[in-house]
C-alpha positions in Angstrom: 48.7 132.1 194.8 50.8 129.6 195.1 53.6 129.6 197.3 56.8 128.0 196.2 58.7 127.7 199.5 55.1 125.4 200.4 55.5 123.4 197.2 59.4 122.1 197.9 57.9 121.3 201.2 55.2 119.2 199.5 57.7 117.4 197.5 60.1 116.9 199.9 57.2 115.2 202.0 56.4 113.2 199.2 59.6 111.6 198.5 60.2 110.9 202.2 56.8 109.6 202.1 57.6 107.9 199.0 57.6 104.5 197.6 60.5 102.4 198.8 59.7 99.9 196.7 60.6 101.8 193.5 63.7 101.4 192.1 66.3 103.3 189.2 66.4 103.0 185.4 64.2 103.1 182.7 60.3 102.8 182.8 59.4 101.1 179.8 56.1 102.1 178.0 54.9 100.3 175.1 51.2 101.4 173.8 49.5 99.5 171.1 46.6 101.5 169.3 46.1 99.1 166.7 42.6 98.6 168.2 42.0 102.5 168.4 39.3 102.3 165.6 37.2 100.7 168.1 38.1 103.4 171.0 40.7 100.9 172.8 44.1 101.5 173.5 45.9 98.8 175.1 49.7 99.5 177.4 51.9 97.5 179.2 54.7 98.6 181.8 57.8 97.7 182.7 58.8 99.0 185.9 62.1 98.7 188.1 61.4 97.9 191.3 62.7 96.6 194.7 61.1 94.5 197.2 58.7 96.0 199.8 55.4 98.3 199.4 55.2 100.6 196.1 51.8 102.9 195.3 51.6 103.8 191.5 49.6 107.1 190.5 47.4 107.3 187.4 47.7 111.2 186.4 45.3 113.3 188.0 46.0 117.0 187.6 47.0 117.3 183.8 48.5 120.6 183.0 46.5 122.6 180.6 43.5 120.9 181.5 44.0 122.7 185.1 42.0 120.4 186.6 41.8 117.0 188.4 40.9 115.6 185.0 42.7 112.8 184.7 40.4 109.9 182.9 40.7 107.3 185.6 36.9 105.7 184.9 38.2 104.7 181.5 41.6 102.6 183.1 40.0 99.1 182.7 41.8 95.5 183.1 44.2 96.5 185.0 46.8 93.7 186.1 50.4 93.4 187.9 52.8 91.0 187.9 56.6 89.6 189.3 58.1 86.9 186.8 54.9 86.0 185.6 53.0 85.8 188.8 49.9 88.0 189.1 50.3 90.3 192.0 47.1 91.8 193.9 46.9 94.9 194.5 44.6 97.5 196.4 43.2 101.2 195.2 43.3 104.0 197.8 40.5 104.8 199.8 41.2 108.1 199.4 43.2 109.0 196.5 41.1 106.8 193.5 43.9 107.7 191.4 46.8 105.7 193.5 47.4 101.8 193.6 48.9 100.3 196.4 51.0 96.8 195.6 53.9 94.8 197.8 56.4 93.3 195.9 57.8 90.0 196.7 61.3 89.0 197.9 64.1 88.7 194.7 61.8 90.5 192.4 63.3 93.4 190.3 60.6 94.1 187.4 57.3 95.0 187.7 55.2 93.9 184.8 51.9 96.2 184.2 49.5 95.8 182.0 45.7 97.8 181.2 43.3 98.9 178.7 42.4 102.5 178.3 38.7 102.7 176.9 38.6 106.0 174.5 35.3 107.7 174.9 33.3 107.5 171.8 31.9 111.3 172.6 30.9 114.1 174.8 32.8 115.2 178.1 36.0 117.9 177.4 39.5 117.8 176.4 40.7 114.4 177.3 37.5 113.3 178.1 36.3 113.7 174.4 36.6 111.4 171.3 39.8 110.8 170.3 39.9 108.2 167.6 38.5 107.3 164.4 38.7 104.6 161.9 41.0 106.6 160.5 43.3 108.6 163.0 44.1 108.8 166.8 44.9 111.0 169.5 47.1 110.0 172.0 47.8 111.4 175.3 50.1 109.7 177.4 48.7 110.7 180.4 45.9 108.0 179.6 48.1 105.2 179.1 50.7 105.3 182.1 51.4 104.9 186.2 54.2 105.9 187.7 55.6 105.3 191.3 55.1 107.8 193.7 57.8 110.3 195.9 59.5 111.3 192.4 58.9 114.1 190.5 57.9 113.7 187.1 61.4 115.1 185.8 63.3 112.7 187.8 61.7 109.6 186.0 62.6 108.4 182.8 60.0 106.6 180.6 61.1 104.4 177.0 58.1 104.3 175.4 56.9 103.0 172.0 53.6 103.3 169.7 52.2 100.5 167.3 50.4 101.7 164.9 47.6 100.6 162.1 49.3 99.5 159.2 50.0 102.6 156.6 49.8 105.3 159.3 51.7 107.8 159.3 52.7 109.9 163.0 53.3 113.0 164.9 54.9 113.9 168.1 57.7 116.2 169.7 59.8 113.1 170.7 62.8 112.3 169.2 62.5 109.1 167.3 64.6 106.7 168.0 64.0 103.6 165.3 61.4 101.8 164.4 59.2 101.5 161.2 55.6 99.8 159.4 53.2 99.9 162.4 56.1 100.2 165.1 58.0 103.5 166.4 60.5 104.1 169.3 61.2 106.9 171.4 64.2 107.8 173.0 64.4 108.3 176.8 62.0 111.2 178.6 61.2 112.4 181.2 57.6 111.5 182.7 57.3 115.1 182.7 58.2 115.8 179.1 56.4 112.5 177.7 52.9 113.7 179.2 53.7 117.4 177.4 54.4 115.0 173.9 51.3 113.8 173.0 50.9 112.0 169.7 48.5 111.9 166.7 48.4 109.4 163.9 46.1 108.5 160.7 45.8 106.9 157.9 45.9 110.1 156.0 49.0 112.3 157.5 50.6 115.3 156.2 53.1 117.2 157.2 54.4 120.9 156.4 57.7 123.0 157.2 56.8 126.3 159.0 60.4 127.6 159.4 62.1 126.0 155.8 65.7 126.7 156.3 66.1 127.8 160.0 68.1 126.4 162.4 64.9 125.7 165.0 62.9 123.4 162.6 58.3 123.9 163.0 56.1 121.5 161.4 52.5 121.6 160.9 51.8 117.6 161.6 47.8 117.0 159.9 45.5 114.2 160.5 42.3 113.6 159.0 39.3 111.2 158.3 39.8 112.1 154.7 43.0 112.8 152.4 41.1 116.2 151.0 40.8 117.4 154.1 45.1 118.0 154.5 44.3 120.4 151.6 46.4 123.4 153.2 46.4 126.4 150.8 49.9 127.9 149.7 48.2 130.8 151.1 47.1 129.6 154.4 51.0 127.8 154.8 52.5 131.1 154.2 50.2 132.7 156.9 51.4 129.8 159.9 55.1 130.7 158.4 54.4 134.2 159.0 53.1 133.1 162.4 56.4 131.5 163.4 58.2 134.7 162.4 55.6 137.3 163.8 56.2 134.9 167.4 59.9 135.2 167.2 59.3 139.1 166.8 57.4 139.8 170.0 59.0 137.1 172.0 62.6 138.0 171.2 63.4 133.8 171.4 61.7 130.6 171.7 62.0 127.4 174.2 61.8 124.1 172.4 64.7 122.4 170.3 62.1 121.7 167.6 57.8 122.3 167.5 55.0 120.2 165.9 51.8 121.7 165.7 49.4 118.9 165.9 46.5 119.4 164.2 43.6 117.2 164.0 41.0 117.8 161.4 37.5 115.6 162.1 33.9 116.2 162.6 34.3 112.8 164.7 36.5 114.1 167.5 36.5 116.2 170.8 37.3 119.5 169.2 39.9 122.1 171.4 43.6 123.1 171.8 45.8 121.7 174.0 49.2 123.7 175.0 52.9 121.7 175.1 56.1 123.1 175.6 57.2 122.0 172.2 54.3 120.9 170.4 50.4 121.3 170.4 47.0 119.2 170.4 44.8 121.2 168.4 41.8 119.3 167.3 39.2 121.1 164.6 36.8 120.7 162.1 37.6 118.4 159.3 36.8 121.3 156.6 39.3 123.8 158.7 41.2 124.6 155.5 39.3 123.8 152.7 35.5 125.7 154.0 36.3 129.8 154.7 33.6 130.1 157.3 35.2 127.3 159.4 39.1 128.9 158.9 37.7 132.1 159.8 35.5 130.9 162.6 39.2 128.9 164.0 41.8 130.8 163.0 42.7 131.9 166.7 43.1 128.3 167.7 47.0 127.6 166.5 48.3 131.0 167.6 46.7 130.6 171.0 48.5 127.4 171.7 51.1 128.8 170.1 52.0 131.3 172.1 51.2 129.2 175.3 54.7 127.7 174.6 56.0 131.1 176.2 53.2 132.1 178.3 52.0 129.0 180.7 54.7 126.0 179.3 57.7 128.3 179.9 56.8 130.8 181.9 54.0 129.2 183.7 52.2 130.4 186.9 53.9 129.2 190.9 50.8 127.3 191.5 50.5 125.7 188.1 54.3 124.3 188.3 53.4 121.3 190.4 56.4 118.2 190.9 54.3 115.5 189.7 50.4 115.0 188.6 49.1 113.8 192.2 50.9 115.2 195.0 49.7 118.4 195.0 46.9 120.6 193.7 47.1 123.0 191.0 46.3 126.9 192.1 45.0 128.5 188.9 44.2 131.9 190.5 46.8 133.3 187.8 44.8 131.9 184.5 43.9 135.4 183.9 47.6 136.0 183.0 48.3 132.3 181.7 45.1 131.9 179.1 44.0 135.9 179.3 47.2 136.6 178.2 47.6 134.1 175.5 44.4 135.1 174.3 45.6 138.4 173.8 48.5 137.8 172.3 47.2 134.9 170.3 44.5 136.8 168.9 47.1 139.6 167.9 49.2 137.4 166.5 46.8 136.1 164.2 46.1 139.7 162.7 50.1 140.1 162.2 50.7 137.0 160.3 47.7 137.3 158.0 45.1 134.6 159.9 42.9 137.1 160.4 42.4 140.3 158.7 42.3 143.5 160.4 38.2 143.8 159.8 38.0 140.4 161.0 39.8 140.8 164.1 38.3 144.0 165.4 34.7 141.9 164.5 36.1 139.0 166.8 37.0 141.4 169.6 33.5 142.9 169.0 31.9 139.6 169.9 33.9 139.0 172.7 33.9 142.5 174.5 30.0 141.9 173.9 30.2 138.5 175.6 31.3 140.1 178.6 29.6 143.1 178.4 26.7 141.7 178.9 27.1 138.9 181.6 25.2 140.2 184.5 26.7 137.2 186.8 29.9 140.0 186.9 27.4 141.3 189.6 28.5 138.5 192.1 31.4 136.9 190.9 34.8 138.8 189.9 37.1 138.2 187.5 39.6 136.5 189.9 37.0 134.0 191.0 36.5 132.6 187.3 40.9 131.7 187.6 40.5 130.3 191.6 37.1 128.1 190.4 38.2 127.1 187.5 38.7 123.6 188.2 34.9 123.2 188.2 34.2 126.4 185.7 35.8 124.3 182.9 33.0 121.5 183.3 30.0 123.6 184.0 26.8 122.7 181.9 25.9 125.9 179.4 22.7 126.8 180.8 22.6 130.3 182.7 26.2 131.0 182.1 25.2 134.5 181.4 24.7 134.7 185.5 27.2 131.7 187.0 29.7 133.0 184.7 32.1 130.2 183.3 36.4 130.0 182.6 35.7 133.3 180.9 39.0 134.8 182.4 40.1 133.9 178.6 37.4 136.6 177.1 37.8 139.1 179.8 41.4 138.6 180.2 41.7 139.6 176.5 40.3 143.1 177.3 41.9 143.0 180.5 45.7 143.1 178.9 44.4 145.0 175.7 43.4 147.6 178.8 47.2 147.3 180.0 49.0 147.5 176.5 46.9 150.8 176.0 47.5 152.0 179.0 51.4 151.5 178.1 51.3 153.3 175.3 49.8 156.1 176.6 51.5 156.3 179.0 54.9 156.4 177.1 53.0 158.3 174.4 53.7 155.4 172.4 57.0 154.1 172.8 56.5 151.0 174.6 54.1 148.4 174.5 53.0 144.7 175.6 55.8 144.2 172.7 58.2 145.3 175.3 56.9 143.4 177.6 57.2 139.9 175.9 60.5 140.1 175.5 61.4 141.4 179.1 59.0 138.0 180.8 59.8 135.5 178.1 62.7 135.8 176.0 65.5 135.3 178.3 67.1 131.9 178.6 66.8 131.7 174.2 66.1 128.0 173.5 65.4 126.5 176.9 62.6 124.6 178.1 63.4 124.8 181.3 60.0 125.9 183.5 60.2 129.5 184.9 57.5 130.1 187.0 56.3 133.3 188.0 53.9 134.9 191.1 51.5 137.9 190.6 54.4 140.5 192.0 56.8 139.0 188.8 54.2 140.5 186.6 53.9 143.8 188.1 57.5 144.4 188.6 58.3 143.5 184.5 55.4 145.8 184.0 56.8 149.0 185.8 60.5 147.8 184.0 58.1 148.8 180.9 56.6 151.2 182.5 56.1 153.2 186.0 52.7 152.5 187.1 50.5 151.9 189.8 50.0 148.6 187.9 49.4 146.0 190.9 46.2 148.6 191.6 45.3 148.7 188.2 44.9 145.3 187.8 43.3 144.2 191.3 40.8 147.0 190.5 39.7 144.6 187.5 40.2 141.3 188.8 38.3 141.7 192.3 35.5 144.8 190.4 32.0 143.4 190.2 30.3 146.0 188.2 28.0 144.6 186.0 29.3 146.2 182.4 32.6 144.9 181.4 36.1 147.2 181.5 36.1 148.2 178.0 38.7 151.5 178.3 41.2 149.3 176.0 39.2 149.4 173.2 38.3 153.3 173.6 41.9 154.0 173.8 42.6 151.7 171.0 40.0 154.5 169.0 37.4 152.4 168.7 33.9 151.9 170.8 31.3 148.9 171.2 28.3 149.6 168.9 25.1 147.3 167.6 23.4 147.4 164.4 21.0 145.0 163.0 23.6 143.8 160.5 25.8 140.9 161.8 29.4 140.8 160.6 31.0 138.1 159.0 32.6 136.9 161.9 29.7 136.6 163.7 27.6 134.9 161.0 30.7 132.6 160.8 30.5 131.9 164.0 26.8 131.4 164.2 27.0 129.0 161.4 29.5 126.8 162.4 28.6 126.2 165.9 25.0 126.0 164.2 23.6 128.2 166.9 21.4 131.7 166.7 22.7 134.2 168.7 20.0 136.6 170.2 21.3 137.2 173.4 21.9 140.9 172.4 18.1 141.7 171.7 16.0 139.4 173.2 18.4 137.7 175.4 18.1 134.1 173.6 20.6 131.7 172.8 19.3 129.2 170.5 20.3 125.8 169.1 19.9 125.4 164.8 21.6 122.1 164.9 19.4 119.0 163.7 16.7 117.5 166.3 18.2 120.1 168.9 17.0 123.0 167.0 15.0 125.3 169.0 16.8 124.1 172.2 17.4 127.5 174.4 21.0 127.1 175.3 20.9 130.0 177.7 19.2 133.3 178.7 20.7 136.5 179.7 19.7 137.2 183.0 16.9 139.5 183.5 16.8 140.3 179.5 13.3 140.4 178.0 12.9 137.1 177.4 14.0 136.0 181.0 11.2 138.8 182.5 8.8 137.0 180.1 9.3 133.7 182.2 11.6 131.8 179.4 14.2 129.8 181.0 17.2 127.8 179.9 16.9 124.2 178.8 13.3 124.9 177.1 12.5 124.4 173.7 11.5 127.3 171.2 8.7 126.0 168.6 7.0 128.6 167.2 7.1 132.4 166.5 3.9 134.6 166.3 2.2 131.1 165.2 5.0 130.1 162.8 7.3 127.2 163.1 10.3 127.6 164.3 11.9 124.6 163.0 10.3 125.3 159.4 12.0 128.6 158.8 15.1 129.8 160.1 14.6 133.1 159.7 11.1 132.9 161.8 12.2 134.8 164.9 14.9 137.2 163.7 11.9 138.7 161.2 9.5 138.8 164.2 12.2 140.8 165.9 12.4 143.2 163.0 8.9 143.7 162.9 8.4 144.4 166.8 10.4 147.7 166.4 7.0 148.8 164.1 4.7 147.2 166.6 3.2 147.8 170.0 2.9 144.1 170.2 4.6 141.8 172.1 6.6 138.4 170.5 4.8 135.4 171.0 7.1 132.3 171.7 5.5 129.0 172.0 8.3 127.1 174.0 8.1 123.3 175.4 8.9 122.9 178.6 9.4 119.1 179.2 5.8 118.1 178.1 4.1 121.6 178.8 3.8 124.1 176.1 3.6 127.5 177.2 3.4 130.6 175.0 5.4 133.5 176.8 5.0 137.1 175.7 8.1 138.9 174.8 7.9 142.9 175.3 10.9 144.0 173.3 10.8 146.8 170.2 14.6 147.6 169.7 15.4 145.2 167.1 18.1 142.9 165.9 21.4 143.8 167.4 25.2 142.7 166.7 28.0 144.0 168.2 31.0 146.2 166.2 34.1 148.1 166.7 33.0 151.3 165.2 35.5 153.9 164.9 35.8 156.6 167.7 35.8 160.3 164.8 39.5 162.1 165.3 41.3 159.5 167.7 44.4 157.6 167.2 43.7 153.9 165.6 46.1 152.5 168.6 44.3 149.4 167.5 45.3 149.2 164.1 48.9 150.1 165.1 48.5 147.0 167.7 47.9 144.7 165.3 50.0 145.5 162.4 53.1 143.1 161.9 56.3 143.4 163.3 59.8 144.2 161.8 
């Protein structure tokens, strides 16, 4: 945890430590991303400045990303100048992410100037694609430096956009003129520009969430093809119902105005990213016209949502850093900041009609499953997935069942459905997480101010709800490694964890859109069905059948009893079916680099998919959860 008497100290060290040559007024920012079909975004600077040494930062720790993410190997041509002049300049040794410059006698303006190269694919967040032919992401995180010993809401950034001709934009910031392929911003803070990203396209729609309120919400839509910005009158009246069901638990909100930002492309990194008063969700291009994909995202807005409350307002001590280099950010609270938003993302979606009640008890199926069967719970706790999760968030897939991963989302889900039972029963049902949310975030209506919190914030507003040892019931989960997951929030919700052989929708959604098979739950395989990777084994649960059998992660599944995988996608889930009638084992032929070995797979329990079933004569607390507020 981080400790906020220790962070002032850090700052104040930082300023005195500072950059004498910087100077006050207006940073001036002007990105052009006319070239962003080809992945390049090109930015110049305009920096005040006095004479004498100056170090510049490129953003290293970006919020939401809770990491030391910050794409410096894609900051390319980077030059400096006084009145024309070039000026040298020199990277730090030790900090890659800080530039160290002197400027000259009489000089007053720094000229900067760079080239950020867009990756064309892979990596996470802003590490992924972010442009098209046809549309761009922008965070400004990539584009900018800024001169060390200030914090980020001391310095004030004008920046501007130049656009492709015809495309149409979306950001938080207030416009301040500009049209055709220019737009200006007013003034920001650096610390409110970064948490403004920007999206843009040749095809752009955008849609009023709150018609006639005072607090205007927009659902901002780019895509790589005009069909594609087909929203439903249906679907809009469910986001609407969002905004309203938000304002109901919250009791306020803390942004002058909001903008979803929703990118919708097959050619992008795909993932949400939270802002105070906006958010970069990125999905597939079919989101709203293709049910399996809707239903497969549909927690994706409300989660980010709801983050600007839970992380943006209120956000952890150790996450509320000065600037994006000084200091490192402490996530050992992400079990509250993204557990929580899962939690009440995911409920917020049943209220407001994203999901429907069937398909959000199947969704919390799949994910008390997930966690119920991760043996790597063994070793690590729960609070080690939030104090790792710097590296957690850029671990490769294979064996994730036993090194765990950022999973504090999933089991922080059941961890706070555990607590809003708990509550409830408790109070024999007067109070609830509902009480809660409006007690931690909605004081202060309509600021944006940050308000962090510590761990002893949370526990007090829970025994203001309700009298509880609730600082022991809550270390008991976070530091337990017992290998099955806590799962008494579901069994007091009225409901238990069962498997058939019969996969809900939600999970045959799920397995269809991320084009994977998911027999982790019988076997203990997860397999690839996408293209030329199909039949790659993405993981396997630690010491399941297939793992005793010798299979390991990163092999290749080709045949099936003597059939071909790859022919018939139905090959091994058959096979499974058949075992339960059969003393004989499966027979996998798997590739193994350039060795083909066929592994013999004792299992006779058949195909298994996880439900909610209904506990016979208790209370559905779940239902009563999840139904929508007054």
């Amino acid at each position: 945890m981080r400790n906020p008497v220790l962070a002032m100290l850090s700052l104040l060290l930082m300023m005195l430590a500072g950059s004498p040559a910087t100077a006050a007024g207006l940073i001036q920012l002007q990105v052009d991303l006319r070239d962003s079909p080809r992945q390049l975004f090109h930015a110049q600077e305009l920096l005040p400045v006095k004479p004498g040494p100056l170090t510049l930062y490129y953003p290293k720790w970006i919020p939401g990303e809770h990491s030391p993410s910050g794409p410096l190997e894609n900051l390319a041509g980077v030059r400096f100048s006084v009145d024309g002049k070039p000026l040298t300049w020199k990277r730090d040794l030790e900090n890659m992410y800080a530039f160290h410059l002197d400027i000259p006698a009489g000089a007053s303006k720094l000229e900067a100037s760079f080239d950020f190269l867009s990756p064309a694919g892979g990596g996470r967040f802003g590490q992924s694609a972010s442009a098209t032919p046809d549309l761009v992401d922008l965070e400004w995180n990539q584009v900018l430096l800024y001169p060390a010993g200030n914090a980020s809401k001391d310095l004030n950034f004008e920046a501007s956009v130049k656009l492709p001709e015809g495309w149409g934009c979306g950001t938080a910031l207030e416009l301040a003129g500009g049209s055709g392929i220019e737009r200006h911003f007013k003034p920001a803070s650096l610390e409110n520009l970064v948490d403004s990203p920007l999206i843009a396209g040749r095809y752009f729609r955008e849609v009023e969430l709150a018609p006639g309120q005072q607090v205007p919400v927009y659902l901002d839509m780019v895509a790589d093809a005009s069909e594609d910005l087909g929203i439903t009158t249906q679907q809009t009246a469910q986001f609407q119902s969002l905004v309203q069901q938000a304002y109901a638990l919250f009791g306020g909100h803390h942004y002058g105005s909001y903008h979803f930002l929703l990118t919708l492309s097959d050619n992008t990194g795909h993932f949400g990213l939270e802002h105070h008063q906006s958010s970069d969700n990125r999905t597939w291009a079919e989101y709203f016209t293709d049910p399996v994909s809707n239903l497969s995202g549909a927690h994706l807005l409300p989660h980010e949502y709801v983050h600007s409350w839970n992380g943006k307002f209120r956000r952890p001590a150790g996450l509320a850093t000065p600037d994006f280099n000084s200091a490192p950010m402490h996530g050992d609270l992400l079990w509250v900041y993204e557990g929580l938003t899962e939690y009440f993302g995911n409920v917020l979606a049943a209220r407001s009609g994203l999901l429907s009640a069937e398909q959000y008890r199947e969704e919390l199926a799949a994910t008390a499953a997930t966690m119920d069967n991760r043996p790597g719970r063994s070793w690590r706790p729960l609070q080690d997935t939030a104090d790792e999760a710097q590296i957690l968030y850029y671990v490769p897939g294979e064996w994730m069942s036993w090194r765990r991963e950022a999973d504090f989302y999933d089991e922080g889900e059941l961890l706070w459905l555990d607590v809003d039972t708990k509550i409830r029963e408790l109070s024999h049902g007067q109070r609830s997480m509902n009480d809660f949310a409006r007690a931690f975030y909605g004081m202060d209506d309509g600021s944006y101010v940050v308000k962090p919190y510590t761990f002893d914030e949370v526990v007090a507003t829970l025994n203001e709800v309700q009298t509880f040892d609730w600082s022991g019931f809550l270390h008991a989960r976070l530091d337990s490694t017992q290998v099955r997951a806590p799962l008494d929030g579901i069994s007091r919700g009225g409901y238990k964890l069962v498997y058939t052989d019969t996969p809900t929708e939600y999970f045959k959604a799920y397995e269809k859109r991320r084009k994977i098979q998911n027999m982790v739950y019988s076997i203990g395989l997860l397999i690839s069905s996408r293209g030329d990777s199909k039949g790659q084994i993405s993981d396997v649960l630690w010491d399941s059948p297939a793992f005793k059998a010798g299979i390991g992660a990163g092999m290749k599944l080709i045949a099936v009893n003597g059939h071909d995988f790859g022919a018939n996608d139905d090959v091994l889930k058959n096979a499974i079916q058949e075992a339960k009638t059969s003393k004989a084992p499966i027979a996998l032929l798997v590739r193994n680099q350039d060795i083909y070995t066929t592994y013999q797979v004792d299992y006779h329990d058949g195909l298994k998919y996880p439900q909610l079933q209904a506990i016979p004569g208790a209370a559905p607390v779940l239902d009563t959860i999840i139904a929508p507020l007054k």
